[in-house]
BATIZA-935075 format. One line per field, with one value per residue: residue in one letter; residue number from 1; chain; y, z, x of N, C-alpha, C in turn. Coordinates in steps of 0.001 Angstrom, whole numbers, padded with zeros to 6 digits, always signed. Each point is the difference from the previous one (the first is absolute). Layout:
% BATIZA-935075
r: [a, ...]
k: [NUM, ...]
c: [A, ...]
n.py: [Y, ...]
n.pz: [Z, ...]
n.px: [X, ...]
ca.py: [Y, ...]
ca.pz: [Z, ...]
ca.px: [X, ...]
c.py: [Y, ...]
c.pz: [Z, ...]
c.px: [X, ...]
This chain:
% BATIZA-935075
r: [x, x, x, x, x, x, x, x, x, x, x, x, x, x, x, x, x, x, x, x, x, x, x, x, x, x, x, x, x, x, x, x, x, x, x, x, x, x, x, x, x, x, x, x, x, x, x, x, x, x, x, x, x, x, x, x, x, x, x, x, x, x, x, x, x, x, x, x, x, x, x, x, x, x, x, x, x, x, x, x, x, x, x, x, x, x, x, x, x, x, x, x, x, x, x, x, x, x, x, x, x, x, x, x, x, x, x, x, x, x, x, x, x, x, x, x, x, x, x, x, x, x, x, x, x, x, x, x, x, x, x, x, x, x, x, x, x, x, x, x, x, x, x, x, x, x, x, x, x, x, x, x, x, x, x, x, x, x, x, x, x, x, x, x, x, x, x, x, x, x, x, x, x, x, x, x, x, x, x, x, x, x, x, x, x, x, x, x, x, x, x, x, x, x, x, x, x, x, x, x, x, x, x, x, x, x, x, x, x, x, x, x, x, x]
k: [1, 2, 3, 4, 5, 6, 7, 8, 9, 10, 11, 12, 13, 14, 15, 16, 17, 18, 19, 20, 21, 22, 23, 24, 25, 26, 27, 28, 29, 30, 31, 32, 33, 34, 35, 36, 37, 38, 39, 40, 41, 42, 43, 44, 45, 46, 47, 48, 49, 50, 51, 52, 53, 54, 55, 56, 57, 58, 59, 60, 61, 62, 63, 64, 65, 66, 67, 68, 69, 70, 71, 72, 73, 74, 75, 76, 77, 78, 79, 80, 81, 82, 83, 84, 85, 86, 87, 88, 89, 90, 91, 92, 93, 94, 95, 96, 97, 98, 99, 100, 101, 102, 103, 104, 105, 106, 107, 108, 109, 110, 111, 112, 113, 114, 115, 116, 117, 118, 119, 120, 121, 122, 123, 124, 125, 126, 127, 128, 129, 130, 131, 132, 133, 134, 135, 136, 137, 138, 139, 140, 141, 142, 143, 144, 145, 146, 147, 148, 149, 150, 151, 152, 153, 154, 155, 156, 157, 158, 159, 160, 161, 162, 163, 164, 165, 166, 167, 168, 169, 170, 171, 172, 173, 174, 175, 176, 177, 178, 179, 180, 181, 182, 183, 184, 185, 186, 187, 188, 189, 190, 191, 192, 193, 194, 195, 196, 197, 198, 199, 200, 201, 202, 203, 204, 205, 206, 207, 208, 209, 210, 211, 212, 213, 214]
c: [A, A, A, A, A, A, A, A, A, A, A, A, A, A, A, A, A, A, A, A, A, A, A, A, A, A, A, A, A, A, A, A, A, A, A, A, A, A, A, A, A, A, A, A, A, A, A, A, A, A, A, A, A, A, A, A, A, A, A, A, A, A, A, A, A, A, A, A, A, A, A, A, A, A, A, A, A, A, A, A, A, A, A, A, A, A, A, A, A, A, A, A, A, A, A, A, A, A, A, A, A, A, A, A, A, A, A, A, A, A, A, A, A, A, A, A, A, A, A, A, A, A, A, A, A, A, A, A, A, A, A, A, A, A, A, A, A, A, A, A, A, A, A, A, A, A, A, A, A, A, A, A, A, A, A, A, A, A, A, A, A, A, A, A, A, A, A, A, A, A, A, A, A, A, A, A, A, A, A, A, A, A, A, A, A, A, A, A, A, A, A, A, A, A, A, A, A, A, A, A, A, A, A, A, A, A, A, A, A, A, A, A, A, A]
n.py: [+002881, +000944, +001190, -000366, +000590, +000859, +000469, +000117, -001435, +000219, -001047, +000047, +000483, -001218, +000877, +000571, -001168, -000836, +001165, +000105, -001187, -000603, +001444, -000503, -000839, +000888, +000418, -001712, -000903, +001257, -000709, -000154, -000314, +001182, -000997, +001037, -001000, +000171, -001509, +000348, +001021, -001189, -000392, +000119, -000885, +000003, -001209, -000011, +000165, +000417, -000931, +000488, -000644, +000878, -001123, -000333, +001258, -000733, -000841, -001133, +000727, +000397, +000997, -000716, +000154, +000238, -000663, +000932, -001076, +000884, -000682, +001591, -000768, -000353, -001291, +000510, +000497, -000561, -000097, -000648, +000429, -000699, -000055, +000049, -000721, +000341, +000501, -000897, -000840, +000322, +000224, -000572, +001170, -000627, -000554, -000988, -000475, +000837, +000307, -000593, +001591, -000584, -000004, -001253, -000007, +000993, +000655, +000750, -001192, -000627, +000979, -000090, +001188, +000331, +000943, -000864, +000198, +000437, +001419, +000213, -000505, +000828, +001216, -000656, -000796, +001536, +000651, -000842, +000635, +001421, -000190, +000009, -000295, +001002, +000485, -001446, -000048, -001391, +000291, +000067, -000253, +001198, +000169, -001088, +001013, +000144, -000225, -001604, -000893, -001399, +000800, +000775, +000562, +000579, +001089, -000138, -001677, +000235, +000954, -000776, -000624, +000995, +000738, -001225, -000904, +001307, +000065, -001204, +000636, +000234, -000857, -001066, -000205, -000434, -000958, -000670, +000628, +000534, -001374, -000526, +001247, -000930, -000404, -000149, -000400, -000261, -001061, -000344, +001072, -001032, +001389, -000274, -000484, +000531, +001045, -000722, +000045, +001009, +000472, -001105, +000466, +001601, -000124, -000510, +000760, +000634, -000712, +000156, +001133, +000159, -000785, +000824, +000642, -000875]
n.pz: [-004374, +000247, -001069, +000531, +001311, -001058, -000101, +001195, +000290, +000488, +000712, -000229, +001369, +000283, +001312, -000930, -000875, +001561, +000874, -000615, +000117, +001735, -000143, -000795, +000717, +000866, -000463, -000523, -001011, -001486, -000729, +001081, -000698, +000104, +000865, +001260, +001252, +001281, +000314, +000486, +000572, +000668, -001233, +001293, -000765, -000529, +000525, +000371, -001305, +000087, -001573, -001282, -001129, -000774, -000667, -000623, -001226, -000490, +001081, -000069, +000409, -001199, +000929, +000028, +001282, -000107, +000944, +000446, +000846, +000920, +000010, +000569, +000469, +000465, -000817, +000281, -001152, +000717, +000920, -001244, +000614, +001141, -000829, +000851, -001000, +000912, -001364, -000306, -000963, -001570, +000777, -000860, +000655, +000101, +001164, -001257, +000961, +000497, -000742, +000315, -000148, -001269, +000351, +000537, +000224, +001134, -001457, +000740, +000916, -001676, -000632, +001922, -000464, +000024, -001404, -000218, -000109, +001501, -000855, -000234, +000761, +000570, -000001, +000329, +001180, +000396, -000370, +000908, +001031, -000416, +000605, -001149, +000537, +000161, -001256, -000794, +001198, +000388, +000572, +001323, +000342, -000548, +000673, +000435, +000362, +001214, +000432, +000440, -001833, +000102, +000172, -001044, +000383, +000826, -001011, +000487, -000351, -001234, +000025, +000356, -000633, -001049, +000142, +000262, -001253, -000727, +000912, -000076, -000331, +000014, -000179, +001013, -000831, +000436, -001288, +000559, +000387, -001237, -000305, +000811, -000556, -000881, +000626, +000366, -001301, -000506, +001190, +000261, +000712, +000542, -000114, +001157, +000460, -000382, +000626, +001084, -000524, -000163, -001314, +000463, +000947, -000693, -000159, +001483, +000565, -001443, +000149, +001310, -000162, -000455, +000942, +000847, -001089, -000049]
n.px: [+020492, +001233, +000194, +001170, +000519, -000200, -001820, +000884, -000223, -001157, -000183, -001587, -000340, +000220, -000298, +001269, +001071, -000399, +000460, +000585, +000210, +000129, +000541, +001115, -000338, +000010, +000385, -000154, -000320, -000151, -000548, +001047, +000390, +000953, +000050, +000753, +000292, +000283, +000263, +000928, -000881, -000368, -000100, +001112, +000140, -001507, -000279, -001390, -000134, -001204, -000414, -000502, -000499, -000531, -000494, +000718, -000353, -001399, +000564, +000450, +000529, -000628, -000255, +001299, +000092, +001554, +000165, +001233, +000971, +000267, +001520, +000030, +000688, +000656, -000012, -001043, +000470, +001189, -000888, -000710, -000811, -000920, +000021, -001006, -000706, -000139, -000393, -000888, +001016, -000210, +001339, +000065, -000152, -001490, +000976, -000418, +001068, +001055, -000482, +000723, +000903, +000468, +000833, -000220, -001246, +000962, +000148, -000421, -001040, -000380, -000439, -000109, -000444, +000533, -000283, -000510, -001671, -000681, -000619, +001477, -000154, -000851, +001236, +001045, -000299, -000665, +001292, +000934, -000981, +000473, +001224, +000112, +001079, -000732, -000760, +000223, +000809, -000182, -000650, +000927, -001607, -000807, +000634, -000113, -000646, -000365, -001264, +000162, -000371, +000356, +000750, -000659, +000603, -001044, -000136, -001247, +000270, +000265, -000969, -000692, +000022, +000094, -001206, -000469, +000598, -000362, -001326, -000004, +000761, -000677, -000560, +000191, -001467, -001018, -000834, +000228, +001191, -000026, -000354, +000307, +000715, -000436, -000710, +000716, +000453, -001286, -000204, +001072, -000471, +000488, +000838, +000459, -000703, -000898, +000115, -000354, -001231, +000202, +000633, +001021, -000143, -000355, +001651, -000015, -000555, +000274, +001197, -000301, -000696, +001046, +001033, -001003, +000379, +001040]
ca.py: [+000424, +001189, -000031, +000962, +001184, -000831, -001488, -001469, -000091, -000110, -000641, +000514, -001445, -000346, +000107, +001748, -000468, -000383, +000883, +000481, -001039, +000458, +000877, +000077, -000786, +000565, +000985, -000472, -000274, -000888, -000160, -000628, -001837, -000518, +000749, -001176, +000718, -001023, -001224, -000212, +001117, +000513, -000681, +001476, -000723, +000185, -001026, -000642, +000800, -000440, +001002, +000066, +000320, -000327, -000559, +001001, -000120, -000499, -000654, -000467, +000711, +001217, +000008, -000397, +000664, -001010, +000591, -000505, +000198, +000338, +000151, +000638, -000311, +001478, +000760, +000557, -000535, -000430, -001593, +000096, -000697, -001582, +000658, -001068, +000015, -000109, -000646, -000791, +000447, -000857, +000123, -000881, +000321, -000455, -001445, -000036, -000401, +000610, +001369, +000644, -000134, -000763, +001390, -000278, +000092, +001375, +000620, +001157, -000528, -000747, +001169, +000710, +001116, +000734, +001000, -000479, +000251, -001238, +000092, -000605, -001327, -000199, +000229, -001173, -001634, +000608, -000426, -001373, -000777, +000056, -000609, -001143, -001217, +000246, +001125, -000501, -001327, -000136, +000428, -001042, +000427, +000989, -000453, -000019, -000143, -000319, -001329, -000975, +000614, -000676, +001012, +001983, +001243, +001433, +001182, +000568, -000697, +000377, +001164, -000326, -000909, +000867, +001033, -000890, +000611, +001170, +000291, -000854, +000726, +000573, -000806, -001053, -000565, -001323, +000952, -000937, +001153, +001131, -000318, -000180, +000959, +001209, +000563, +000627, +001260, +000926, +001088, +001470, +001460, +000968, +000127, -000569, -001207, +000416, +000007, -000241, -001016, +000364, -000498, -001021, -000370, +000207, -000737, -001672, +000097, +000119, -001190, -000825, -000058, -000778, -001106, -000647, +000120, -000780]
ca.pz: [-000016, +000195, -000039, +000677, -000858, -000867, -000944, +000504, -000114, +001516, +000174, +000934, +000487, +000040, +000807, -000257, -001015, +000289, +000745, -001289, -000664, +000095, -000629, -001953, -000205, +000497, -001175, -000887, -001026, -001245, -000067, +001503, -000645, +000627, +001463, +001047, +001316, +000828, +000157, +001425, +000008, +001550, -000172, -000794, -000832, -001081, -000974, -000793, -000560, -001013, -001029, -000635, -001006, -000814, -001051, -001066, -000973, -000880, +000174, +001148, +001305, +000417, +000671, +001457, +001115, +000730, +001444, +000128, +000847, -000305, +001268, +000181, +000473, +000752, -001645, -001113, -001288, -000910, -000018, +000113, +000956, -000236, -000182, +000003, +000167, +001226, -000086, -000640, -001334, -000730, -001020, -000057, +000708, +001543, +000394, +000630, +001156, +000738, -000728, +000111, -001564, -000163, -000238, -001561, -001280, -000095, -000063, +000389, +000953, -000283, -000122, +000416, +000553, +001364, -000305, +000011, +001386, -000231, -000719, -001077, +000340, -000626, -001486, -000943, +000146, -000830, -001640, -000150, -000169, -001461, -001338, -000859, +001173, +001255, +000420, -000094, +000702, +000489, +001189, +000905, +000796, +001245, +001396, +000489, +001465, +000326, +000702, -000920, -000936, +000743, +001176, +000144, +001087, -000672, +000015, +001409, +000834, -000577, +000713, +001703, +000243, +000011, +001242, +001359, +000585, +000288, +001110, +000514, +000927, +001191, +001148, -000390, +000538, -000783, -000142, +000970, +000991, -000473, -000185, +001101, +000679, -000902, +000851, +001044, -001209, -000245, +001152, +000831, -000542, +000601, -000919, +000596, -000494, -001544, -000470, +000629, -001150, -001416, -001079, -000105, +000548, -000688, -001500, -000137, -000438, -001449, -000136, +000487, -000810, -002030, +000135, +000133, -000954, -000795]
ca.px: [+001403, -000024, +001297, +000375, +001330, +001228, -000030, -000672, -001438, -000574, -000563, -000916, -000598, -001587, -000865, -000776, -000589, -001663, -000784, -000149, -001255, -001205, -000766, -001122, -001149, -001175, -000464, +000129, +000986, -000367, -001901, -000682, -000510, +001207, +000567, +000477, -000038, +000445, -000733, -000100, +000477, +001424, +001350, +000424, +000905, -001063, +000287, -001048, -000633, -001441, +000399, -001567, -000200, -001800, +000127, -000127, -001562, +000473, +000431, -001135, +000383, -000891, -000836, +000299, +000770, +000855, +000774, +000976, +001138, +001547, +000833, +001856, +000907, +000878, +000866, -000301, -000279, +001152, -000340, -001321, -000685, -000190, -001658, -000970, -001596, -001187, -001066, +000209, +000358, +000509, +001095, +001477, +001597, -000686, -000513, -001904, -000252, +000385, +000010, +001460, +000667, +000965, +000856, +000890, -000851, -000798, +001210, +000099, +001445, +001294, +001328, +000009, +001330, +000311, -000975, -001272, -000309, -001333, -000513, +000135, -000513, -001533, -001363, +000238, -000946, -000822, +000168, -000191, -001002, -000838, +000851, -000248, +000099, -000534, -001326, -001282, -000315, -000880, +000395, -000940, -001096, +000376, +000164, -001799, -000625, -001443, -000347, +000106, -001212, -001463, -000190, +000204, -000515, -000647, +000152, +000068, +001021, +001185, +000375, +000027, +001605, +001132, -000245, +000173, +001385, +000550, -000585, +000402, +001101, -000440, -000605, +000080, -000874, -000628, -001061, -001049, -000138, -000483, -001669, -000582, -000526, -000352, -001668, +000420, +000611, -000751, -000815, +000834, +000241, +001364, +000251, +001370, -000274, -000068, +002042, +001104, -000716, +000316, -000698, -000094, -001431, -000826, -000463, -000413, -001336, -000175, +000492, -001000, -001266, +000311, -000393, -000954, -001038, +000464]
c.py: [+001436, +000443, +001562, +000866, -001080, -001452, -001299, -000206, -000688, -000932, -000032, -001362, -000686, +000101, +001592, -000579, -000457, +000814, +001341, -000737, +000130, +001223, +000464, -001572, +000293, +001402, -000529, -000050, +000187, +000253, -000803, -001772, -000764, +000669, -000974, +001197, -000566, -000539, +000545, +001474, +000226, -000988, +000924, -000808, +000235, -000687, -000916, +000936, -000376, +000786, -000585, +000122, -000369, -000680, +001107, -000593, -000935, -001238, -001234, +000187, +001068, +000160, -000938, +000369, -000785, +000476, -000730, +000128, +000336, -000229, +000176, -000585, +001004, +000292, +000837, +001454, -000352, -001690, +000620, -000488, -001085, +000091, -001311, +000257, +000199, -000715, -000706, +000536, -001478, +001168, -000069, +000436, -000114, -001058, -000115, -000705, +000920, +001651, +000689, +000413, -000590, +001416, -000389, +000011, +001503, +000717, +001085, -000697, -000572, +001208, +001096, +001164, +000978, +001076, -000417, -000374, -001063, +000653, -001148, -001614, -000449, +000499, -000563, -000749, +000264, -000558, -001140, -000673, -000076, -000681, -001166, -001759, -000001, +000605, -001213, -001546, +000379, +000157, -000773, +001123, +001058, -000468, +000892, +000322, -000364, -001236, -000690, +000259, -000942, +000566, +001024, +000551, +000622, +001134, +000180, -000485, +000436, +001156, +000164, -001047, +000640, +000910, -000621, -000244, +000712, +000369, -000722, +000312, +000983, -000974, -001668, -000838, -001182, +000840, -000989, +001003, +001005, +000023, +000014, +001142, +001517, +000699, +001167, +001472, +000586, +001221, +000634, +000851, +000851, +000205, -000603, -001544, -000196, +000064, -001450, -001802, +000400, -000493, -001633, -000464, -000068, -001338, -001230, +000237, +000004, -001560, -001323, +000260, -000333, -001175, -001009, +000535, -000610, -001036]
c.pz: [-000512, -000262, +001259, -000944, -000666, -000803, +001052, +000554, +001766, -000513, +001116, +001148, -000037, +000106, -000544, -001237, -000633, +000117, -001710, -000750, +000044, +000577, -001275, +000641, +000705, -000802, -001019, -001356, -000650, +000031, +001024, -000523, +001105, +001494, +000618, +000927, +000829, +000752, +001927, +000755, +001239, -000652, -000475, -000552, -001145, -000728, -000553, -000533, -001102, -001195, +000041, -001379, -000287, -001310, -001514, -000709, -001048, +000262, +001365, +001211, +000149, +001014, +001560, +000424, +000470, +000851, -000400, +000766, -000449, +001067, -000589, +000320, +000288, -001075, -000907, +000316, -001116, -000781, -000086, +000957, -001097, -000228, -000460, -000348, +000981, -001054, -001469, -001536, -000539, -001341, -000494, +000716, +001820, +000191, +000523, +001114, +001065, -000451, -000217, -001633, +000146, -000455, -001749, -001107, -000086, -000201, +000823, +001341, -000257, -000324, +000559, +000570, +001538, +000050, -000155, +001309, +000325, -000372, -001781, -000023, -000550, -001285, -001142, +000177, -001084, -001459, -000243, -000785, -001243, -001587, -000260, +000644, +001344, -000162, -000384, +000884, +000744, +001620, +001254, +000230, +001171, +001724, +000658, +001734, +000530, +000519, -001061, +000259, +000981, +001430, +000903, +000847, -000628, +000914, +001729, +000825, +000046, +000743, +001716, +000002, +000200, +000999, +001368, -000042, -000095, +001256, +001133, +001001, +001010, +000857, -000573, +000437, -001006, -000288, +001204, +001229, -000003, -000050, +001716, +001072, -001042, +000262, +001348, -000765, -000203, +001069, +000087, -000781, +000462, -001247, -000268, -000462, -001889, -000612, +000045, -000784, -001346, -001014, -000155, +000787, -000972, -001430, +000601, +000265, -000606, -000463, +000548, -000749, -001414, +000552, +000269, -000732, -001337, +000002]
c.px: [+000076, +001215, +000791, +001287, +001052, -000244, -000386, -001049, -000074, -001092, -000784, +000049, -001086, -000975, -000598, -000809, -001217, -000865, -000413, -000878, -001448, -000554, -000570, -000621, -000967, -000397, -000761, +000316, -001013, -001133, -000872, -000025, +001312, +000428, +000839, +000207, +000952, -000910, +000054, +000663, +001109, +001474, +000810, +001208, -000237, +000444, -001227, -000949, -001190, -000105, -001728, -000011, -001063, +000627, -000066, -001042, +000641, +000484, -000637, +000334, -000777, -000836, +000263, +001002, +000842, +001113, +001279, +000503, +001466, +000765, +001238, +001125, +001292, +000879, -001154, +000173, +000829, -000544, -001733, -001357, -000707, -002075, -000930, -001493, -000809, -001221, +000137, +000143, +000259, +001127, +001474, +001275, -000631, +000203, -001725, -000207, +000256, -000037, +001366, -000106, +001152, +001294, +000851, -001086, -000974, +000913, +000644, +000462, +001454, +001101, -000217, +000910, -000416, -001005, -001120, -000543, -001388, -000703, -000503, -000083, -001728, -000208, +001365, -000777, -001408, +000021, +000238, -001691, -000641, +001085, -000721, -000208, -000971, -001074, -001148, +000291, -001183, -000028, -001104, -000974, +000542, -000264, -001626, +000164, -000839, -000379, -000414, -001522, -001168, -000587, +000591, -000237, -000838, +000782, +000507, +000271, +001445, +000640, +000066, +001338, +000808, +000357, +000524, +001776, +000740, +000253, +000954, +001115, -000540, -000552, -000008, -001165, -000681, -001437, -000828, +000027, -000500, -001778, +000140, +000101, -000520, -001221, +001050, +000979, -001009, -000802, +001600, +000141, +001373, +000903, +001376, +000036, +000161, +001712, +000712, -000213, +000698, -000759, -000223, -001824, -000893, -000175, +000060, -001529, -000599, -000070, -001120, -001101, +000219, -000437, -000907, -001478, +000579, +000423]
């Protein structure tokens, strides 16, 4: 808000309102522990937005990384957006099922004003974590990736998986096709041919020999 001639006051719109946002959030905030961005760049509503906080020191949040969701609604910011865990927490103003904050047990949603912004959303949740009620729970197991443990990929499986459906959009084939004219990929020397194989050729080749030396 802004004051004009004579004292009164202009009320910005939404959309310049946002657009001010997230430029100090792409500048970032602070000592970097705290960010947000927008969640979806062709919504030109800009209404879902991702915050980040690193756990503060000292506290058992230290040292983990947590994603948040944000959604604008066409009242904000008279009306506060609706901000969710993406990742897992244990703290008293979080539902521990749905990550939602509860607005009535986060003060800053419960007495929310018009000047306050989604900046000020993380690096309150921030301080949240370290008050007294919140810096020594106990917290669920950091969220694990990866292939299940009785059987791992190696390395270079890992990396041909990936490569193959990356690839994949360019051409739609089986590796049983690919073995049965793969003696006929190697003699052509045409260079035309070569292109028109792309990279996907090369790495099911790669792919057949992992496999059958494993």
């Amino acid at each position: 808000m802004t004051l004009g001639s004579g004292g009164s006051s202009v009320v910005v719109p939404r959309n310049f309102r946002l657009l001010e946002e997230l430029e100090r959030g792409e500048k970032g905030i602070g000592d970097g522990t705290v960010s947000y961005g927008m969640d979806d760049g062709d919504d030109i509503y800009m209404r879902s937005w991702t915050g980040t906080i690193i756990g503060p020191h000292n506290t058992v949040h230290e040292g983990r990384i947590y994603q948040l969701k944000l959604f604008c609604d066409k009242d904000y910011p008279e009306k506060p957006p609706s901000v969710r865990f993406h990742s897992r927490i244990n703290m008293t103003c979080v539902n521990h099922e749905t990550g939602l904050v509860d607005p009535k047990k986060f003060g800053l949603i419960a007495n929310w004003q018009r000047e306050y912004t989604m900046e000020d959303i993380p690096t309150q949740l921030k301080k949240e974590m370290a008050a007294p009620q919140n810096r020594k729970l106990v917290q669920p197991p950091e969220e694990q990736t990866g292939e299940c443990p009785e059987k791992k990929a190696s390395p270079i499986t890992s990396l041909l998986n990936g490569m193959l459906t990356t690839c994949k959009y360019h051409h739609t084939i089986t590796v049983e096709k690919v073995a049965d004219n793969r003696d006929d990929d190697y003699d052509d020397d045409d260079d035309d041919d070569d292109d028109d194989d792309g990279p996907l050729s090369s790495i099911s080749h790669l792919w057949i020999d992992h496999l059958k030396n494993n």
